[in-house]
C-alpha positions as CSV (number, residue, x, y, z in Angstrom):
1,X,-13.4,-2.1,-12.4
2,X,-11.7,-0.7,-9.9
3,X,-10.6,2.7,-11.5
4,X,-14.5,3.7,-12.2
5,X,-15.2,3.0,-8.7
6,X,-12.8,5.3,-7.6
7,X,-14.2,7.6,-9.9
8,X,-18.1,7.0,-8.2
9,X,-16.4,7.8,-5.1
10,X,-14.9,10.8,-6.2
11,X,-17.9,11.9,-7.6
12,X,-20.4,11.3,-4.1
13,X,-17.5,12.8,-2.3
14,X,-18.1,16.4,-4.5
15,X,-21.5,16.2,-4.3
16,X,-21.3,16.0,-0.6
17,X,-18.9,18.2,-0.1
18,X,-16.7,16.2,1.6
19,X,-13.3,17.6,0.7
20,X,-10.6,15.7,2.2
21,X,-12.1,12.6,0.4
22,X,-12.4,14.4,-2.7
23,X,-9.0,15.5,-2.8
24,X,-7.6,12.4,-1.6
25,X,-9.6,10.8,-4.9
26,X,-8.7,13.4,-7.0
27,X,-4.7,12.3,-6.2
28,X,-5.1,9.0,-6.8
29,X,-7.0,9.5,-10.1
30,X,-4.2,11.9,-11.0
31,X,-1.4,9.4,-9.7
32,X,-3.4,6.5,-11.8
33,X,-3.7,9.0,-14.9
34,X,0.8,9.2,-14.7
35,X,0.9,6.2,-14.4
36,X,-0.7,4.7,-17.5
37,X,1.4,7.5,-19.4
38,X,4.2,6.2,-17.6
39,X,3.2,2.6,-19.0
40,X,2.2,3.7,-22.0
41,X,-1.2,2.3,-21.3
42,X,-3.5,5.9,-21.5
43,X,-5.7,3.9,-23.8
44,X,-6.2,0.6,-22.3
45,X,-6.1,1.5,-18.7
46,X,-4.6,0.3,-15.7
47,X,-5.2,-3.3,-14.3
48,X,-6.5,-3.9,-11.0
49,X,-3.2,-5.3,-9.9
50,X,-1.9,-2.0,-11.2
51,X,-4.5,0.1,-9.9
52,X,-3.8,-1.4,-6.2
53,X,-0.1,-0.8,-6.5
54,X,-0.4,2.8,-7.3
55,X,-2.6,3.0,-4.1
56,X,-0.2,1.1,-1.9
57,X,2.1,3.7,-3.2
58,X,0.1,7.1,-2.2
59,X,-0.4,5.0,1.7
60,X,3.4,4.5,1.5
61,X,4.1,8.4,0.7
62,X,1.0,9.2,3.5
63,X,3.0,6.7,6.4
64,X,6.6,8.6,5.4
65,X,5.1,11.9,5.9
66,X,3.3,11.1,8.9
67,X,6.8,10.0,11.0
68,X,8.1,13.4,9.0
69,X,5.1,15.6,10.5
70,X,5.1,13.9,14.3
71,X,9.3,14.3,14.3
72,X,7.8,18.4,13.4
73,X,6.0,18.4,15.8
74,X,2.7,19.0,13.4
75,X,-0.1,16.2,14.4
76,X,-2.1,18.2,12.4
77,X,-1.1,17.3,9.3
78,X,-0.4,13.8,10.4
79,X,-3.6,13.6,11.2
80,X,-4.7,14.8,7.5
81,X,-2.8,12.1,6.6
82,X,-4.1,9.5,8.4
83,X,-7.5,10.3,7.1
84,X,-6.1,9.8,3.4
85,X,-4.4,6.6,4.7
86,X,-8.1,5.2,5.8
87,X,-9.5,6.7,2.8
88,X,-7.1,5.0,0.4
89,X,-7.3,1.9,2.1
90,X,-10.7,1.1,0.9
91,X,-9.2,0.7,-2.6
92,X,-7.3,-2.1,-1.2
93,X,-7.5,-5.7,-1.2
94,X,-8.2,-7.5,2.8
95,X,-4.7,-7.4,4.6
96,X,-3.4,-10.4,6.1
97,X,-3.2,-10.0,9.9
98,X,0.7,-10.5,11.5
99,X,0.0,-14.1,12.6
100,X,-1.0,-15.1,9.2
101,X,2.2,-13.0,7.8
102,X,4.2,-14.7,10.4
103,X,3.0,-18.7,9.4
104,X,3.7,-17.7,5.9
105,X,7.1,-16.2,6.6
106,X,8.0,-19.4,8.9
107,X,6.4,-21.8,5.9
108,X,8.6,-19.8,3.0
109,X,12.1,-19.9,5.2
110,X,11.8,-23.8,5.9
111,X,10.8,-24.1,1.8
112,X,14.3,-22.5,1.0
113,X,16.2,-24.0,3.8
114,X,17.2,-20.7,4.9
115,X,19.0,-20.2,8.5
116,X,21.1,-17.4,8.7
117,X,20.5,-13.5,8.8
118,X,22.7,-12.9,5.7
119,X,20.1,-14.8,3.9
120,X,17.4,-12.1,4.6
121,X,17.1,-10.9,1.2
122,X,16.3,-14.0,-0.5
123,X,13.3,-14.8,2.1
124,X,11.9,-11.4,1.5
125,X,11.9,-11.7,-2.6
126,X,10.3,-15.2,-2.2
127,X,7.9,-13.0,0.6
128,X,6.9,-10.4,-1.2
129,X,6.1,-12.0,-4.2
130,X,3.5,-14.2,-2.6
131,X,2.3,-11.7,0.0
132,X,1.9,-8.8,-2.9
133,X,-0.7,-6.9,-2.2
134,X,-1.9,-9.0,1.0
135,X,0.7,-7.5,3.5
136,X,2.1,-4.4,4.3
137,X,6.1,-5.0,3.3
138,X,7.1,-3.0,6.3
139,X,5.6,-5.9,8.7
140,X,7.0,-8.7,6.2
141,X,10.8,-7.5,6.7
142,X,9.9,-6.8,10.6
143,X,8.6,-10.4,10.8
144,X,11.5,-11.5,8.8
145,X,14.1,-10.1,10.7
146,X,12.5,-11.6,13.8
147,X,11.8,-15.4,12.4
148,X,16.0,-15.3,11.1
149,X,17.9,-14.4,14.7
């Protein structure tokens, strides 16, 4: 399970000292741990699925404070940031690359016989339910913005 490996992680990380991982960890656990409250799950745990959406969550919060900390001026705690990012990511399932987002995008507009920009929001529902988890949703609305001039 993917919430015990997390926990290993967190674990080798203390032992070797290596504090940004460990504190990194040690917020996800924590965001994981509100979460099941949240779900009222505390007993039986977070799914995977779950599991993976809190983390795409903390990388989401990490990427908005990065473009808040390089508009500051402070690359130093972007930087932090970025290391979180890469640590998170390891939690996460493989990401599609932007041609395979892009044929997938293309396949699910001719599907719903979409052809004008005001449609938009129905591509990206029918998008982001089959790309959950495999793409970052940023990319998705980039790509379908593109694929619907």
């Amino acid at each position: 399970m993917l919430k015990q490996k997390i926990q290993d992680d967190l674990k080798s990380a203390m032992k070797a000292g290596d504090v940004v991982k460990r504190d990194t960890l040690r917020m996800l656990d924590s965001m994981i741990k509100n979460s099941e409250i949240e779900k009222k799950k505390r007993e039986d745990g977070l799914s995977d699925e779950e599991i993976i959406e809190v983390a795409f969550r903390a990388i989401k919060q990490r990427r908005d404070s990065i473009s808040q900390y390089e508009a500051g001026g402070r690359k130093d705690l972007a930087e932090k940031e970025k290391k979180e990012i890469e640590i998170l990511s390891a939690y996460l399932p493989e990401q599609m690359s932007e041609e395979a987002v892009r044929a997938e995008v293309k396949k699910i507009i001719s599907d719903l016989g979409v052809s004008t920009k005001s449609e938009t929001g129905k591509v990206m529902g029918a998008a982001m339910a089959r790309l959950k988890g495999k793409a970052d949703g940023n990319l998705v609305k980039k790509i379908v913005e593109e694929e619907l001039n």
